[in-house]
N, C-alpha and C positions, 0 to 999 in steps of 0.2 A: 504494500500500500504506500509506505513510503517512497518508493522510486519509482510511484504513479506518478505520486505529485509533484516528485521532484523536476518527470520530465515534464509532466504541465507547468510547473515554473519556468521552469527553463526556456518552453515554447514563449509563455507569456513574456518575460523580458526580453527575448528575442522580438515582440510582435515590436516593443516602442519604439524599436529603429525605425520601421517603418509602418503608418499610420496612413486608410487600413492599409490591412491585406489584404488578396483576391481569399475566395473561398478555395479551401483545399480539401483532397478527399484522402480520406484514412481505410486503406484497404483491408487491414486489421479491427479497426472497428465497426467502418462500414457507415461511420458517419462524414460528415461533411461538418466545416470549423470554418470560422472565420474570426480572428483576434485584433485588437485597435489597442492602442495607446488610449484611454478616455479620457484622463484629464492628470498631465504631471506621470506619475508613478504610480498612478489607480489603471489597473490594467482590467482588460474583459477579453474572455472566452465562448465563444456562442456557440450550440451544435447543436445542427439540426438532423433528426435520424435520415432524409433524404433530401436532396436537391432535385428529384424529377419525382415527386410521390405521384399515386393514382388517385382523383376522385375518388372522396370516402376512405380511402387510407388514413390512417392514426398517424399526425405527425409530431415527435417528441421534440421540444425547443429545451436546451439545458443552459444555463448562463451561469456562470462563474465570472468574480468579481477579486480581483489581485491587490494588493497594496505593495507594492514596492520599492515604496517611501515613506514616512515620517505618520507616527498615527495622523488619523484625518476623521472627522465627521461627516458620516454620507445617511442619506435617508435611499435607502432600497425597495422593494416591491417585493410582496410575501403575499402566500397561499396562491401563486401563477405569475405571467410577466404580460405585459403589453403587448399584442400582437397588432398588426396592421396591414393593409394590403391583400390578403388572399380570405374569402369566405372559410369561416370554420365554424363550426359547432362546440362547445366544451365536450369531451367524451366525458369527465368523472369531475364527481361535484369539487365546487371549490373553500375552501374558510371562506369566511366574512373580513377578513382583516384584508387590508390593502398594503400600506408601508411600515416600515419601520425605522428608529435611526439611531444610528450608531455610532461610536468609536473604532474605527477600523484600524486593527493596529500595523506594526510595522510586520509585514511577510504572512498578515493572516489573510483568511479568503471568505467569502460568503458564495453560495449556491444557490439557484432557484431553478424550475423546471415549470415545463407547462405539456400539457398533453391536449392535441384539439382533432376535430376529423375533419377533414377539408371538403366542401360543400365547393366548393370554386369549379369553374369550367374547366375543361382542355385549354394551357396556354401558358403564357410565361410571367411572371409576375416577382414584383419585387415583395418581400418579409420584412418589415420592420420589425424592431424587437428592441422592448425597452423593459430595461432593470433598474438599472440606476435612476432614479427622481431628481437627487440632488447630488452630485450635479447632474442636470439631465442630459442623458445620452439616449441615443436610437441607435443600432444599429441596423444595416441595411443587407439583407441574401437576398440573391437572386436564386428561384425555385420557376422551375417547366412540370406542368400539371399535365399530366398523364390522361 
C-alpha cells in the first residue's frame, strides 16, 4: 500500500511541471488519469474508469487531492464530486453533506469518488469535475460515448 502511494506521489509532483496534462491511459488498471498543478503545491488526480464508456454504462470519477507544500486551508466536496457536461443519473444514493474544510497538511491527501450511469447520446463530450471548492478548480476529460 505504501509504494501505491508513493508512486501516486510521485506521478502527482511530477504533474506540477506541467499544468495540465493530456489524459493518459493505464493498461494495468484500465483507467484513464489526468493530473494538474491546482493551485501552488495542492496537487489533483482525477480517474475516470473509461474514456469511451457505452450509454448506460457505470462510470466511476475518483479524485484525489495532494498537498505538497506548506499546510493550507481548503474546503472540499464530500459524499460525490461535481460532474458536468455529459447526462448521468446517480447509480447509488448519496449523504446529505456537500463540503467540508480543512487543514491540509504538509504531504497528506484527501479522496473523493463518485459513481453515475451515463444517460448521454452516442458522441464526444467534455467531463468536468470539481472537488476542490476553495480554491475552486474544475477539471476538464474528454470522454467518446459509445
Amino acid at each position: 500500500m505504501t509504494m501505491n502511494r508513493n508512486l501516486i506521489l510521485g506521478a502527482l509532483l511530477l504533474a506540477a511541471c506541467s499544468h495540465p496534462l493530456e489524459p493518459t491511459f493505464d493498461p494495468e488498471t484500465g483507467t484513464y488519469a489526468v493530473e494538474f498543478n491546482a493551485d501552488g503545491n495542492l496537487l489533483q488526480r482525477v480517474v475516470i474508469s473509461s474514456a469511451s464508456p457505452a450509454k448506460n454504462a457505470v462510470l466511476t470519477v475518483t479524485s484525489t487531492i495532494y498537498n505538497a507544500g506548506v499546510t493550507r486551508p481548503i474546503t472540499s466536496r464530500i459524499c460525490g464530486l461535481d460532474l458536468e457536461g455529459l447526462a448521468m443519473i446517480d447509480t447509488e444514493p448519496h449523504c446529505a453533506g456537500f463540503s467540508m474544510q480543512t487543514n491540509l497538511a504538509t504531504n497528506d491527501s484527501i479522496m473523493q469518488g463518485d459513481r453515475r450511469t451515463i444517460t448521454a447520446a452516442a458522441g464526444d463530450y467534455t467531463l468536468r469535475v470539481r472537488h476542490l471548492l476553495q480554491p475552486d478548480r474544475w477539471v476538464e476529460l474528454k470522454l467518446h460515448v459509445k
